[in-house]
MIKOL-24247 format. One record per residue (C-alpha): residue number from 1; residue in one letter; x, y, z. Coordinates in pm, whole numbers. Each point is the difference from the previous one (the first is absolute). Example, Ala and Ser with C-alpha at 12.3 -4.5 7.8 and 13.67 -1.06 7.14 Angstrom:
[1, 'a', [1230, -450, 780]];
[2, 's', [137, 344, -66]];
//
This chain:
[1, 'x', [6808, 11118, 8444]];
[2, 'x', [142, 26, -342]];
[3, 'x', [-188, 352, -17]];
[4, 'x', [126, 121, 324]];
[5, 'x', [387, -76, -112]];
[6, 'x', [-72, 184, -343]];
[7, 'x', [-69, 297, 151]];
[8, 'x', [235, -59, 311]];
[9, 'x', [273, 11, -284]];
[10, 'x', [-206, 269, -186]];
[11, 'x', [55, 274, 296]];
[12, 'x', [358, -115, 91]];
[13, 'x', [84, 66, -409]];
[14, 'x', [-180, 349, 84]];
[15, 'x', [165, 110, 309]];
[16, 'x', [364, -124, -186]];
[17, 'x', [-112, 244, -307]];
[18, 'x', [-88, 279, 179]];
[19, 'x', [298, -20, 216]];
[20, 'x', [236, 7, -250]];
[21, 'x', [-167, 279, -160]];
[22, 'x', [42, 217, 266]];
[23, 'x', [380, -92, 32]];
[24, 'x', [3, 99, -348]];
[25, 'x', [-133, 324, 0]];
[26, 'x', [161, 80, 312]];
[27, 'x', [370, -122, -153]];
[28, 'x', [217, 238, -221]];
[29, 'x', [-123, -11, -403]];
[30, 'x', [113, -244, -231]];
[31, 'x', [121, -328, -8]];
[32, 'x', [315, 101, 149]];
[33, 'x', [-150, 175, 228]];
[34, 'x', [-207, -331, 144]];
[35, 'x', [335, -183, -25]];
[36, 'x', [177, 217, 231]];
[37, 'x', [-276, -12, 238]];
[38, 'x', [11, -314, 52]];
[39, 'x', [365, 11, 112]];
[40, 'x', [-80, 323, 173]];
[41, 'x', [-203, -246, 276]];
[42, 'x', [305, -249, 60]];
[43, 'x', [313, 154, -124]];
[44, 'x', [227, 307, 159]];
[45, 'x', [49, 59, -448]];
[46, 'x', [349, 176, 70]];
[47, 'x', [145, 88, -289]];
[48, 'x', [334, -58, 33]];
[49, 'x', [-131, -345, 96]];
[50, 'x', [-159, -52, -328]];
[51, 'x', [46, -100, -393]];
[52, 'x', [-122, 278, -183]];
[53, 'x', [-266, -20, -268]];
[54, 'x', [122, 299, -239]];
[55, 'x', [42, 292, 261]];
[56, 'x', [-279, -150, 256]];
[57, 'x', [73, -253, 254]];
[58, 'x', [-169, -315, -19]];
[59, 'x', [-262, -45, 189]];
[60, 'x', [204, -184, 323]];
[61, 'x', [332, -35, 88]];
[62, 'x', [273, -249, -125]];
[63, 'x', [-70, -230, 262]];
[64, 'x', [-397, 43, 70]];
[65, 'x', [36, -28, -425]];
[66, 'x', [134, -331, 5]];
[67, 'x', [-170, -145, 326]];
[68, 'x', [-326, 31, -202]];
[69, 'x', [96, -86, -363]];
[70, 'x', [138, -315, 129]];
[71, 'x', [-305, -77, 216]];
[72, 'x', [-173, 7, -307]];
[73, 'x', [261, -183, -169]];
[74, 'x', [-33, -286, 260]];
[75, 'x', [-404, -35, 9]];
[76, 'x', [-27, -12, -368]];
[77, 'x', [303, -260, -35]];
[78, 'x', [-210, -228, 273]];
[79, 'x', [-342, 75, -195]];
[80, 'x', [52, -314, -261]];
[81, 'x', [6, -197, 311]];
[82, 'x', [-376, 57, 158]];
[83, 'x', [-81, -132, 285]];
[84, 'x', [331, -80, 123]];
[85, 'x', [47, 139, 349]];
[86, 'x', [286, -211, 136]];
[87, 'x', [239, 167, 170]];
[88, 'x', [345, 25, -131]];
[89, 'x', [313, -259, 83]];
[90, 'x', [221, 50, 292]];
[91, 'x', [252, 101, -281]];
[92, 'x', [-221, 289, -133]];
[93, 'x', [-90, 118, 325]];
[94, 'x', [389, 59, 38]];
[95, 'x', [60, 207, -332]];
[96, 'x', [-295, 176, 117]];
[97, 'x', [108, 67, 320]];
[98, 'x', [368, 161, -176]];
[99, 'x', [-226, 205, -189]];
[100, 'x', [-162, 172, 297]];
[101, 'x', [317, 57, 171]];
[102, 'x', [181, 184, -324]];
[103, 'x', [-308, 203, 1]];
[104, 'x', [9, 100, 346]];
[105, 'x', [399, 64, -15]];
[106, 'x', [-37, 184, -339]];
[107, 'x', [-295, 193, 233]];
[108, 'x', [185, 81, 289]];
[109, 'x', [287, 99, -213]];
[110, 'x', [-170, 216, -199]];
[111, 'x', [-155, 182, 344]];
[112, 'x', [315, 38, 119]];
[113, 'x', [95, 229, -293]];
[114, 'x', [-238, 259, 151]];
[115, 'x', [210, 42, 270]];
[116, 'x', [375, 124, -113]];
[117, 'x', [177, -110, 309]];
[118, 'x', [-143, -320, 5]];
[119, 'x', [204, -340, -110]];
[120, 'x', [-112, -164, -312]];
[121, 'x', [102, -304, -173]];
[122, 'x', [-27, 137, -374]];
[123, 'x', [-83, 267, -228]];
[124, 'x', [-376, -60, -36]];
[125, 'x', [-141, 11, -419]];
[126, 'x', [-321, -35, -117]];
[127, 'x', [124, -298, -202]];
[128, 'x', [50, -184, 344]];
[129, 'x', [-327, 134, 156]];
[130, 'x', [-176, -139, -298]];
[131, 'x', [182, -345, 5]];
[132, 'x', [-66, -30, 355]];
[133, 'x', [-385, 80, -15]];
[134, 'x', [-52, -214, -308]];
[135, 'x', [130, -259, 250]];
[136, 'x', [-226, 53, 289]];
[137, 'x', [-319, 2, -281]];
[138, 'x', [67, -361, -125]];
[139, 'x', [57, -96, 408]];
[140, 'x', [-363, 161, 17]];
[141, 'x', [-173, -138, -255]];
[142, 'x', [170, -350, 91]];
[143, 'x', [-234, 45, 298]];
[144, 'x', [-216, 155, -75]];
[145, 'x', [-167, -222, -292]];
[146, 'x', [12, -305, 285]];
[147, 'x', [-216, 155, 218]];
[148, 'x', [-291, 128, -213]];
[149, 'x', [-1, -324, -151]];
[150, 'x', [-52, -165, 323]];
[151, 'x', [-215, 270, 98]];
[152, 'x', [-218, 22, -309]];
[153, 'x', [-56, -293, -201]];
[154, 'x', [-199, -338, 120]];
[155, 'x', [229, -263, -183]];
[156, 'x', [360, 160, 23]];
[157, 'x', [270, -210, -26]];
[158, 'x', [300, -76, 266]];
[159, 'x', [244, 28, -253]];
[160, 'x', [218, 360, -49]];
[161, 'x', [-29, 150, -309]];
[162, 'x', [393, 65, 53]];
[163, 'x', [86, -323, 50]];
[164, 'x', [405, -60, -58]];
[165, 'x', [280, 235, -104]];
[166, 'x', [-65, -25, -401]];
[167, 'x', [-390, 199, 65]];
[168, 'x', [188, 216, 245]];
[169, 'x', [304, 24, -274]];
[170, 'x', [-252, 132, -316]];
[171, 'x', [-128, 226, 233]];
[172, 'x', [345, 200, 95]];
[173, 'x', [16, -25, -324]];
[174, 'x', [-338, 204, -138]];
[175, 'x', [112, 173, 330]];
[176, 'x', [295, 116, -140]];
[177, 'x', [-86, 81, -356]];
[178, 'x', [-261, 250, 214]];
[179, 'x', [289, 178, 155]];
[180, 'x', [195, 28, -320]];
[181, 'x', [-313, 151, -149]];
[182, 'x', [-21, 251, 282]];
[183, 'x', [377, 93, 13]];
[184, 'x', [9, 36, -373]];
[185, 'x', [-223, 356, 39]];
[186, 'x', [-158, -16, -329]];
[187, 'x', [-334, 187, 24]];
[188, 'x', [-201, -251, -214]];
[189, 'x', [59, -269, 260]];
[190, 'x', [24, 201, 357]];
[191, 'x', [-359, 218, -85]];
[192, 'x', [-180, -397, -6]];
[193, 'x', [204, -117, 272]];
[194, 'x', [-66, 343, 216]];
[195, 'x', [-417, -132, -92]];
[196, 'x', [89, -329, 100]];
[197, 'x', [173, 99, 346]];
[198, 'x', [-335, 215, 83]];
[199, 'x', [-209, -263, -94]];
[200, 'x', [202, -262, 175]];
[201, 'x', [-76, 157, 314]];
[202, 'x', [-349, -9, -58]];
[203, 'x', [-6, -398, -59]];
[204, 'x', [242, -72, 301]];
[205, 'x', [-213, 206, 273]];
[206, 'x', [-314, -132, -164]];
[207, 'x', [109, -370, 35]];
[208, 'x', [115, 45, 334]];
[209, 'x', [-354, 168, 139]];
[210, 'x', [-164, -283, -217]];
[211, 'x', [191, -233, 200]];
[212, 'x', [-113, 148, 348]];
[213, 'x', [-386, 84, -137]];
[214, 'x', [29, -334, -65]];
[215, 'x', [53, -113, 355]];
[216, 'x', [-175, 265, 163]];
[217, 'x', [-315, -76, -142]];
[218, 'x', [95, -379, 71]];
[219, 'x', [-73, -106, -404]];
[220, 'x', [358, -149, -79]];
[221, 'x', [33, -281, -199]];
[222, 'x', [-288, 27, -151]];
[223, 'x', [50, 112, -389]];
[224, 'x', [6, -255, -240]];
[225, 'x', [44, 254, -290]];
[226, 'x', [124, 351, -26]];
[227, 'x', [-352, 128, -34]];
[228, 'x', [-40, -129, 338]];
[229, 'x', [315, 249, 112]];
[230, 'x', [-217, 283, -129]];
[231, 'x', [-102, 129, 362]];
[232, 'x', [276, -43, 181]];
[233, 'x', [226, 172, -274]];
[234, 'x', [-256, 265, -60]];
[235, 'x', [-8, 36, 365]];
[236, 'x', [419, -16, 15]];
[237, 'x', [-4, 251, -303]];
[238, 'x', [-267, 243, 216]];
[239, 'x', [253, 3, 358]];
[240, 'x', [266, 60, -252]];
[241, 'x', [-109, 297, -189]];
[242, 'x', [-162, 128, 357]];
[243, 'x', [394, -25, 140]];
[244, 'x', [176, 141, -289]];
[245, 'x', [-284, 323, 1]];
[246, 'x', [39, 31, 386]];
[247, 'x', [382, -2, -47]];
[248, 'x', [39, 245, -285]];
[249, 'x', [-251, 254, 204]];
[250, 'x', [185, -24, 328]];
[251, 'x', [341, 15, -222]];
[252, 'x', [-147, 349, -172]];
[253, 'x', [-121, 154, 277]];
[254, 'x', [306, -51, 150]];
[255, 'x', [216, 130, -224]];
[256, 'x', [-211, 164, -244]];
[257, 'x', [153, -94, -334]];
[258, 'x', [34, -331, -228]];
[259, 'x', [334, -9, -18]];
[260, 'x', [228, -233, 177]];
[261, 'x', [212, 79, 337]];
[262, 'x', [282, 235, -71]];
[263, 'x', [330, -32, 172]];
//
């Protein structure tokens, strides 16, 4: 049995290598080029939508920027805390409901804008898109963490990892420092951060089809360390490379470039 789950794991490692291969050689050259190709599968990348690393665009939007960087923000803040999957207080739930509707006013806002004769609260920035999208990311991960904890782990714990308003406090406030960083254009910190956005989609979609695998294949609760997790986020990692490929071959042959919409 132990044989059988070596090499189990064994092909599943394989089949994630060679996948990502492929992407690779099939993805523009050069770091960058990866980078943008992974925002190229979820992101519209308008320009005028976007910081701007030197005289390219970064690698999403303001908003798709943000929504990822602070998804990443908010599973590494609840990382200390393994195991906890409790969901959060009624009083969290609330801040993160606020969250989701700036985002989707700041959204429908900024749609509007595409349409001259249409009414529109405010002038849309990218400052506000990015605020408003770091917002929804910390409401995700908030979430998101809860469930593959329950999902995942054998002896998870009831209790949140965001448990009263001082954890949810030091968060808005790394949260905040992150936007700073962002809005202060410096290259040395937006060229990481652009890394970190790609990267950050990679570990959102991958924990999310982890999550599902997990349930699919009816093995939840089950891992008692995070070699355990190895299949399920190998397997999470595989559906997630497979989507982003699929997505960035439908999006060229659509439109037959790598660069983002133009309006």
């Amino acid at each position: 049995m132990k044989k059988l789950g070596f090499f189990r794991n064994y092909w599943l490692g394989t089949v994630a290598i060679l996948l990502f291969l492929s992407w690779i050689i099939y993805t523009p050259p050069g770091l960058s080029g990866k980078v943008d190709a992974v925002g190229y599968a979820v992101c519209h990348q308008i320009e005028s939508h976007s910081f701007l690393l030197g005289d390219h665009a970064m690698p999403m939007c303001a908003r798709c920027t943000g929504m990822y960087l602070g998804a990443l923000l908010g599973i590494i803040y609840q990382m200390p805390w393994k195991k906890k999957g409790g969901l959060p207080s009624i009083f969290i739930w609330m801040v993160m409901g606020l969250l989701v509707i700036l985002f989707a006013v700041d959204g429908v806002n900024s749609y509007l804008h595409f349409f001259p004769d249409a009414p529109h609260f405010y002038e849309p920035t990218n400052v506000v898109r990015l605020v408003t999208g770091t917002g929804l990311g910390l409401g995700i991960a908030m979430i998101l963490m809860p469930i593959f904890q329950q999902s995942i782990w054998q002896d998870w714990s009831e209790h949140p990892a965001i448990e009263n308003w001082r954890s949810l406090f030091g968060l808005f406030v790394f949260a905040g420092v992150l936007i700073l960083a962002v809005i202060w254009n410096q290259y040395f910190l937006l060229y990481p951060l652009a890394i970190l956005s790609a990267v950050s989609v990679l570990i959102l979609l991958t924990l999310c089809y982890s999550i599902l695998w997990a349930h699919f294949l009816k093995r939840e609760n089950l891992a008692r360390t995070w070699r355990d997790t190895y299949p399920f986020l190998t397997l999470g990692f595989i559906t997630t490379i497979f989507q982003v490929f699929i997505f960035d071959i439908v999006r060229y042959m659509l439109t037959g470039t790598w660069g983002g919409f133009v309006i």
